[in-house]
C-alpha positions in Angstrom: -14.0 10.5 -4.9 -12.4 9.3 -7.9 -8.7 10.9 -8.1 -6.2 10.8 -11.4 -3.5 12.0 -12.7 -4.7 12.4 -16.0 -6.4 14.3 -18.2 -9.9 12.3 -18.3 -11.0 9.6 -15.8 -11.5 6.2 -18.5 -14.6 5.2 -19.0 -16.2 7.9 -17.7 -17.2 11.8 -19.3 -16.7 15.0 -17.5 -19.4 16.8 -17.6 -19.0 20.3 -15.2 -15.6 21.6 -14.1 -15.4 23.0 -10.9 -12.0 24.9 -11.1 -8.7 24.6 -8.9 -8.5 22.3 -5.8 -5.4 22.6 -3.9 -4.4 20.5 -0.4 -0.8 21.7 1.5 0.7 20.5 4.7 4.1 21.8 6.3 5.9 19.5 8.3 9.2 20.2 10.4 11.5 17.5 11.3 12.0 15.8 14.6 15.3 15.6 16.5 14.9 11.9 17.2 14.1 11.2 13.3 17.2 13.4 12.1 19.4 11.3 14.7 18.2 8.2 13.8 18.9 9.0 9.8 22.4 10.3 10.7 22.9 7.0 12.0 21.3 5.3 9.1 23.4 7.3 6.9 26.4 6.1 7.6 25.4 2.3 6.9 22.9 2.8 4.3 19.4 2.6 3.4 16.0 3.5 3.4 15.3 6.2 5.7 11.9 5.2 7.3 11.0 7.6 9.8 11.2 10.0 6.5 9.5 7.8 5.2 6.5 7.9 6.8 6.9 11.7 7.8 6.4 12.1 3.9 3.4 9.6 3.6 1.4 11.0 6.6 1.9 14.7 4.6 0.9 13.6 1.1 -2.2 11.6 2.7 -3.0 15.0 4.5 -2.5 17.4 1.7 -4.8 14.2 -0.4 -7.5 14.4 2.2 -7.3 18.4 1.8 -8.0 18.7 -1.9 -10.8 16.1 -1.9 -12.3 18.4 1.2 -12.2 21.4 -1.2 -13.2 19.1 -4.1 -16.4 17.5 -2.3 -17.7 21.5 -0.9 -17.5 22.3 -4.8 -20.0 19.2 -5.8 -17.5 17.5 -7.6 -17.2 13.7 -7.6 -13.5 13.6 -9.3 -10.3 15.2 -9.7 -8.2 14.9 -12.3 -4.5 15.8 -13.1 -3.6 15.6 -9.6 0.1 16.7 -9.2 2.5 16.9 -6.3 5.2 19.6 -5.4 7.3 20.0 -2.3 9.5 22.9 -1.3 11.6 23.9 1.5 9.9 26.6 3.9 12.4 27.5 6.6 15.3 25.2 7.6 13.9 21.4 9.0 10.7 22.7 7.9 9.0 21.1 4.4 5.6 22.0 2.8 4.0 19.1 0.6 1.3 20.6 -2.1 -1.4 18.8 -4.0 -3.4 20.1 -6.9 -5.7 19.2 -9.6 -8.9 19.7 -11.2 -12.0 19.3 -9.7 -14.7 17.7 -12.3 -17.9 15.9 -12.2 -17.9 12.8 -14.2 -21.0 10.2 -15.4 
């Protein structure tokens, strides 16, 4: 599955859209990881538990859209975007979203 975030994929022409493909997750927070950054907070840093918590969510929302990409017969998705927002408190939901095309 070829993934960009542009318009076209270079090199190669789209020839079928399949519409909107879409991947969420919502992750919560865990004590330990909010104790740990309190503690990082105060002597600066990168907050790695966060870190990760935020990689492991946009891989999953990733491995969603291409799931709803692949059952539409597309090989590609293009202008692939990310958005976050807050659902409830310590709770996050991380959105993906983009185009599902075929491409030659």
């Amino acid at each position: 599955m070829i993934i960009v975030n542009t318009e076209t994929v270079p090199g190669r022409e789209i020839t079928a859209f399949h519409g909107l493909v879409q991947g969420n997750t919502i992750r919560a927070k865990h004590v330990g990881r909010d104790i740990g950054a309190a503690l990082k907070n105060l002597v600066g840093g990168e907050l790695t538990a966060y870190t990760e918590l935020l990689t492991e969510a946009r891989r999953e929302a990733i491995d969603r859209m291409i799931a709803q990409a692949e059952a539409l017969g597309a090989n590609a998705i293009v202008n692939v975007r990310f958005t976050t927002s807050s659902v409830a408190g310590g709770a996050a939901e991380l959105y993906s979203y983009g185009t599902a095309v075929t491409v030659d």
